[in-house]
Structure formats: C-alpha cells, structure tokens
N, CA, C and O atoms as a printed pandas DataFrame, in Angstrom:
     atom_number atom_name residue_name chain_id  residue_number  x_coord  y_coord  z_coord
0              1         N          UNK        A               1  -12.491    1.509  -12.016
1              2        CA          UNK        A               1  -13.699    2.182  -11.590
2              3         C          UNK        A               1  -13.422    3.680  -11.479
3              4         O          UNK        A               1  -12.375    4.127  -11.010
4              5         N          UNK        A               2  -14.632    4.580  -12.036
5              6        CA          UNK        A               2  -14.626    6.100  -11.723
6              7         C          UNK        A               2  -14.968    6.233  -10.425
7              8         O          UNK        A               2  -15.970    5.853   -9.819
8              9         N          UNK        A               3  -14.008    6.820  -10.076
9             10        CA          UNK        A               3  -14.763    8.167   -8.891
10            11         C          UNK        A               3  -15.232    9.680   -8.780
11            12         O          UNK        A               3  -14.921   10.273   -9.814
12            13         N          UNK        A               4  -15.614   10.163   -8.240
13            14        CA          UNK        A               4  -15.461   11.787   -8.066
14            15         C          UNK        A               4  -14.463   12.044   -6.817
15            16         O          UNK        A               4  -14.382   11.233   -5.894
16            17         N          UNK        A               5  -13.548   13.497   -6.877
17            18        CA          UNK        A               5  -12.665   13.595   -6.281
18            19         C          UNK        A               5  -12.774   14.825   -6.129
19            20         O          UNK        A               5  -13.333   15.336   -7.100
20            21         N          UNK        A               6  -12.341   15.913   -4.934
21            22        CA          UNK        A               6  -12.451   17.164   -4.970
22            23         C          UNK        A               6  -11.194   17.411   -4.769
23            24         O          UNK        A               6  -10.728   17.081   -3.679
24            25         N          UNK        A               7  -10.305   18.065   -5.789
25            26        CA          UNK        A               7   -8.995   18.842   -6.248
26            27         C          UNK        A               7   -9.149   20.389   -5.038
27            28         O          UNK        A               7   -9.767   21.446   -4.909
28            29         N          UNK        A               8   -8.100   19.546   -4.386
29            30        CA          UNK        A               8   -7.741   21.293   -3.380
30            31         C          UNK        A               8   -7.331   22.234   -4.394
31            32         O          UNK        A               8   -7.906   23.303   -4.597
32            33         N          UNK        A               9   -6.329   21.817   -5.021
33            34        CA          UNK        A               9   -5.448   22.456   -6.064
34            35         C          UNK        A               9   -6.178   23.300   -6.770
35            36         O          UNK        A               9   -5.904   24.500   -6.775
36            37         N          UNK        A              10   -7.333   22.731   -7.548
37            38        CA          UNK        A              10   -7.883   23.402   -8.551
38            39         C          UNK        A              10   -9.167   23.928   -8.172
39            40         O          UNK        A              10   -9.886   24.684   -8.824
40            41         N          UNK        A              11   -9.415   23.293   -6.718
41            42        CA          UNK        A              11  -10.640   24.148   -6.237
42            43         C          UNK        A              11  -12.146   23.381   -7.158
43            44         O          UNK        A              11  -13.109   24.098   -7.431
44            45         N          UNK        A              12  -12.126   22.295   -7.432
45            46        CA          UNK        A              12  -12.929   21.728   -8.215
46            47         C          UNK        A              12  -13.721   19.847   -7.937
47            48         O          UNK        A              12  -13.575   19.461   -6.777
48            49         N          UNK        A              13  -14.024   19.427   -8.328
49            50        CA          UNK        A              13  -14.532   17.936   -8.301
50            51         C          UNK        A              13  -13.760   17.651   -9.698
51            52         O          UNK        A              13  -13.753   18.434  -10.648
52            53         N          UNK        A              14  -13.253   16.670   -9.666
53            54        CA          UNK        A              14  -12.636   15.783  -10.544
54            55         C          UNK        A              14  -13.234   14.528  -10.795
55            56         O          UNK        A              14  -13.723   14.091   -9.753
56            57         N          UNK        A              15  -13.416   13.648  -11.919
57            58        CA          UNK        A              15  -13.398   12.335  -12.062
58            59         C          UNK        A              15  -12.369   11.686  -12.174
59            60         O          UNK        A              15  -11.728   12.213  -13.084
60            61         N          UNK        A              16  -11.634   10.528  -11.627
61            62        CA          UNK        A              16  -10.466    9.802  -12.368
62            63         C          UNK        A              16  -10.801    8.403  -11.884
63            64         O          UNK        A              16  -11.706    8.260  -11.062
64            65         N          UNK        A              17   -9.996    7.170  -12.434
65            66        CA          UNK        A              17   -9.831    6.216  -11.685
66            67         C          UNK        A              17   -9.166    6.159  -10.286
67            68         O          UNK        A              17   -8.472    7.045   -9.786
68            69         N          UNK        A              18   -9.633    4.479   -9.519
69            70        CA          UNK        A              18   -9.431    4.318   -8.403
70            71         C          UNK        A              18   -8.548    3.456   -8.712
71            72         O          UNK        A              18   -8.633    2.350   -9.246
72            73         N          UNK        A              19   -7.243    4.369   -8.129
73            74        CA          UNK        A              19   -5.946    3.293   -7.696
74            75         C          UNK        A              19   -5.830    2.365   -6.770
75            76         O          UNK        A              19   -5.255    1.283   -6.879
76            77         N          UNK        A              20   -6.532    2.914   -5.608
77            78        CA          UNK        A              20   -6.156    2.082   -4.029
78            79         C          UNK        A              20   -7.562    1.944   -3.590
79            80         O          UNK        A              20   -8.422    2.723   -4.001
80            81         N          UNK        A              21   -7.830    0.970   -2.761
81            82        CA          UNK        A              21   -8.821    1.011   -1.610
82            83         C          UNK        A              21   -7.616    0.883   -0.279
83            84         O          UNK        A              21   -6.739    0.056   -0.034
84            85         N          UNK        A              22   -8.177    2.407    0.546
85            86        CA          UNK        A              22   -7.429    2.425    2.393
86            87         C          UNK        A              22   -8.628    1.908    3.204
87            88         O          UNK        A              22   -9.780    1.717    2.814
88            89         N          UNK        A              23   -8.202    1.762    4.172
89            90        CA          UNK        A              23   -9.122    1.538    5.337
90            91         C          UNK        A              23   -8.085    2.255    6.481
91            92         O          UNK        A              23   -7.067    1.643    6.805
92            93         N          UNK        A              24   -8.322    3.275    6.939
93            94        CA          UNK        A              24   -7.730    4.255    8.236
94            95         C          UNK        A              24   -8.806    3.924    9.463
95            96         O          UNK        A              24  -10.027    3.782    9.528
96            97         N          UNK        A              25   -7.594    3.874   10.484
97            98        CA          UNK        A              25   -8.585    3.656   11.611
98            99         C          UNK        A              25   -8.282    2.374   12.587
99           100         O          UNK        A              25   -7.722    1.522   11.898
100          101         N          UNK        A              26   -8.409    2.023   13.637
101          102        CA          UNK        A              26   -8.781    1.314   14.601
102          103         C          UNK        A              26   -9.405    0.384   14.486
103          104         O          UNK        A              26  -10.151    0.709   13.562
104          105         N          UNK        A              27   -9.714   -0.773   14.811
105          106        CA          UNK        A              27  -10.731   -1.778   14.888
106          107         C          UNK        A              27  -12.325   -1.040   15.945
107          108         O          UNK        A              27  -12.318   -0.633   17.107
108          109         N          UNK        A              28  -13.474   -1.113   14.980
109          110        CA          UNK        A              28  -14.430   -0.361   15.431
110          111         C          UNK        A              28  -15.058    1.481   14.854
111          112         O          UNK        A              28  -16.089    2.148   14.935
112          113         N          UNK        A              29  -13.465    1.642   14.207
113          114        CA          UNK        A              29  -13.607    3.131   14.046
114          115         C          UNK        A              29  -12.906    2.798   12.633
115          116         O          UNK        A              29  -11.783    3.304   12.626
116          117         N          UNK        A              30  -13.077    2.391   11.919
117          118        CA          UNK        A              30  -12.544    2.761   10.808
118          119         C          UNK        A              30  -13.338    3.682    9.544
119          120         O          UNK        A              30  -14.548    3.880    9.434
120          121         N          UNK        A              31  -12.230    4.163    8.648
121          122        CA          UNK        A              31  -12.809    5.191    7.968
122          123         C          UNK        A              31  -12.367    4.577    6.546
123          124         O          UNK        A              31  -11.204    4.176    6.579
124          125         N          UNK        A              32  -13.174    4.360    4.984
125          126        CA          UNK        A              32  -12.870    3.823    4.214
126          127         C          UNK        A              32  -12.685    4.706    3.049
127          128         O          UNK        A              32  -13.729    5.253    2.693
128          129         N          UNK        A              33  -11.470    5.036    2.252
129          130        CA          UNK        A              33  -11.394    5.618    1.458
130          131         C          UNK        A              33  -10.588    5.199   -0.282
131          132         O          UNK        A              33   -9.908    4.310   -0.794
132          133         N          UNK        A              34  -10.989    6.022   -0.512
133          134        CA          UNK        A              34  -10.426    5.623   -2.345
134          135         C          UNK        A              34   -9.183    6.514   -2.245
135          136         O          UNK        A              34   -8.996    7.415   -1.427
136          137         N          UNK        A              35   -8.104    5.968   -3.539
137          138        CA          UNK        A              35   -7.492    6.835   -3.714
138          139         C          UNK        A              35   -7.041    6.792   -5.123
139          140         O          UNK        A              35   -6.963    5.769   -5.804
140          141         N          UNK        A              36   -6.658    8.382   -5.620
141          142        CA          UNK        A              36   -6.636    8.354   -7.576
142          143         C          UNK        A              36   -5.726    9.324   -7.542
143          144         O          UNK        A              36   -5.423   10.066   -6.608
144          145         N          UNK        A              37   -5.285    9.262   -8.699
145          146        CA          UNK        A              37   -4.570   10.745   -9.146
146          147         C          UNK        A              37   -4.616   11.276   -9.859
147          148         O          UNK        A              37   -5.470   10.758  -10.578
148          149         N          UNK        A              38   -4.092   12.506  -10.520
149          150        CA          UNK        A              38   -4.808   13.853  -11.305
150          151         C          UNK        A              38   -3.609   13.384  -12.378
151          152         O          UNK        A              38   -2.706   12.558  -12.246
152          153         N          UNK        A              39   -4.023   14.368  -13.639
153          154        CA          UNK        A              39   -3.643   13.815  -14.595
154          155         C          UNK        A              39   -2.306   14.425  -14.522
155          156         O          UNK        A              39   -1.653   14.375  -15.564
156          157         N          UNK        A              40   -1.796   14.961  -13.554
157          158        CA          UNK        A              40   -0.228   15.928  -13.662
158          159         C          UNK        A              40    0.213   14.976  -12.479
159          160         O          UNK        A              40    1.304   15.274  -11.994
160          161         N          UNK        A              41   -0.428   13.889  -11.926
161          162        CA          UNK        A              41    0.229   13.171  -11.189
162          163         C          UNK        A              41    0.026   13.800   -9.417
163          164         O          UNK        A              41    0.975   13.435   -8.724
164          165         N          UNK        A              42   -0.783   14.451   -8.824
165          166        CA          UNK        A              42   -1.404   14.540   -7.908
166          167         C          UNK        A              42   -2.055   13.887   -6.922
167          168         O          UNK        A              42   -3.163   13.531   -7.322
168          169         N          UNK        A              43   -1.791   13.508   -5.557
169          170        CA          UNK        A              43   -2.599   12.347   -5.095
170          171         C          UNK        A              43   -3.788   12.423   -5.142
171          172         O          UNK        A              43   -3.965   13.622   -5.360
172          173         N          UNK        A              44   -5.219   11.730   -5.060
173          174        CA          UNK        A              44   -6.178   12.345   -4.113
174          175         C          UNK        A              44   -6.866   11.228   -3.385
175          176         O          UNK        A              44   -6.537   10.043   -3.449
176          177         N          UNK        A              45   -7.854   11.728   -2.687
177          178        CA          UNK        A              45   -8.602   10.921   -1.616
178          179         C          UNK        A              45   -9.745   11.273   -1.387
179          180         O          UNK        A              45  -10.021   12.406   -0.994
180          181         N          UNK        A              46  -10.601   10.349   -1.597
181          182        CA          UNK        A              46  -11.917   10.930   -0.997
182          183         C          UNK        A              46  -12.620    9.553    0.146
183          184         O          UNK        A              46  -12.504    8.356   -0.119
184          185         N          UNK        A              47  -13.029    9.872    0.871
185          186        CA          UNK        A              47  -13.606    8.894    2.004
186          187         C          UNK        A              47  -14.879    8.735    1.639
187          188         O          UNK        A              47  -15.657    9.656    1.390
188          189         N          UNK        A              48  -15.129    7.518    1.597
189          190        CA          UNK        A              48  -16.648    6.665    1.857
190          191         C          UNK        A              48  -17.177    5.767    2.239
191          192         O          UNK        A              48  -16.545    4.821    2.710
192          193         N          UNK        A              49  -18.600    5.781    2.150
193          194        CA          UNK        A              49  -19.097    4.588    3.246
194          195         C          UNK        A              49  -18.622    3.382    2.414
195          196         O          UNK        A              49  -18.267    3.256    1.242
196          197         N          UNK        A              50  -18.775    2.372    3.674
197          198        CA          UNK        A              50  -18.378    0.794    3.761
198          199         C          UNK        A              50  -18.771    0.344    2.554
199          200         O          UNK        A              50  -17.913   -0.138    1.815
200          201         N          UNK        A              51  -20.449    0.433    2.032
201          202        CA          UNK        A              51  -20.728   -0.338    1.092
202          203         C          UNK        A              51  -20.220    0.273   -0.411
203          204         O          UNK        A              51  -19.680   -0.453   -1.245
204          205         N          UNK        A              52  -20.395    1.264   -0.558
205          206        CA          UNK        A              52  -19.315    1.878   -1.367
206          207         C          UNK        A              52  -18.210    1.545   -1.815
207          208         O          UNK        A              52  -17.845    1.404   -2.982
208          209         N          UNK        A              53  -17.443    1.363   -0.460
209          210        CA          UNK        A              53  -16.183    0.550   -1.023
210          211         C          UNK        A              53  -16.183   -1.086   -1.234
211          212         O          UNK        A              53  -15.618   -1.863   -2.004
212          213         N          UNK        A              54  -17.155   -1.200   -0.095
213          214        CA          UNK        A              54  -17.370   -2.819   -0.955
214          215         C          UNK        A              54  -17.742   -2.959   -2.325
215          216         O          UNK        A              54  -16.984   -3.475   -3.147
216          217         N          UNK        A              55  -18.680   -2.598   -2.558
217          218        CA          UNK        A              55  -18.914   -2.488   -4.161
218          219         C          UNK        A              55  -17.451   -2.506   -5.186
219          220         O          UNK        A              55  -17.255   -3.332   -6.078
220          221         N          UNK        A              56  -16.613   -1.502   -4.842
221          222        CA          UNK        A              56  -15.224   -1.278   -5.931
222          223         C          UNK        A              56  -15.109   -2.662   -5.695
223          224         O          UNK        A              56  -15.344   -3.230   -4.629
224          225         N          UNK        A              57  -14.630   -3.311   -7.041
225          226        CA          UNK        A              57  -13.645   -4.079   -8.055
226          227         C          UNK        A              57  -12.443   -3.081   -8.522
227          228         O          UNK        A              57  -12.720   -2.157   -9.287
228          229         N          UNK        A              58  -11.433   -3.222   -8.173
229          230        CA          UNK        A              58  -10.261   -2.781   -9.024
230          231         C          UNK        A              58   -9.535   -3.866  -10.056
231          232         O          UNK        A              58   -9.309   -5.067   -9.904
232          233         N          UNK        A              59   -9.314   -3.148  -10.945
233          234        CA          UNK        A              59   -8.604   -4.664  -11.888
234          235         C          UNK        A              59   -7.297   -4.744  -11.248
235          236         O          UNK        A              59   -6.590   -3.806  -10.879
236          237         N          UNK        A              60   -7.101   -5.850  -11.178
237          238        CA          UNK        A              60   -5.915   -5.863  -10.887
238          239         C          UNK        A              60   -5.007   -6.838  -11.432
239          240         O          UNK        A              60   -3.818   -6.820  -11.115
C-alpha cells in the first residue's frame, strides 16, 4: 500500500510504500502510525487515524 509521507530531510511530502503498521501508546491513548522508507533508505512515519490503519493490508 501507498502512503504520503512528509520528508524532514527534503522538506517535502513523499509517496512510498508501507513497511510497518505501530500502534504507540497506552491502553486508551493510543496513537496509530505507518511506517516507509525513502529511496536512500531513510525512515519515515506518519500517524493516523484508527480506521485508516485498519483499512492497510500489507502483503506479507
């Protein structure tokens, strides 16, 4: 699956694939995020809502 990603580095929005689904947080407080990397091998992360990430399928 694509995401959009905003590159500190390059000061930009990126598209790439989603490597990971995180879930950060506490029981009650959690925060759900994607994670991809840039094509020079860069982490990134962007946080989103619940159904959002429910939706991702990653192949796996």
């Amino acid at each position: 699956m694509q995401h959009s990603f905003y590159d500190v580095k390059e000061r930009k929005k990126v598209s790439t694939d989603v490597t990971e689904k995180v879930v950060y947080g506490e029981s009650g407080k959690e925060r759900y995020a994607f994670k991809g990397k840039t094509s020079d091998g860069r982490n990134l992360t962007a946080f989103v809502g619940k159904a959002t990430w429910d939706e991702c399928e990653l192949d796996a």
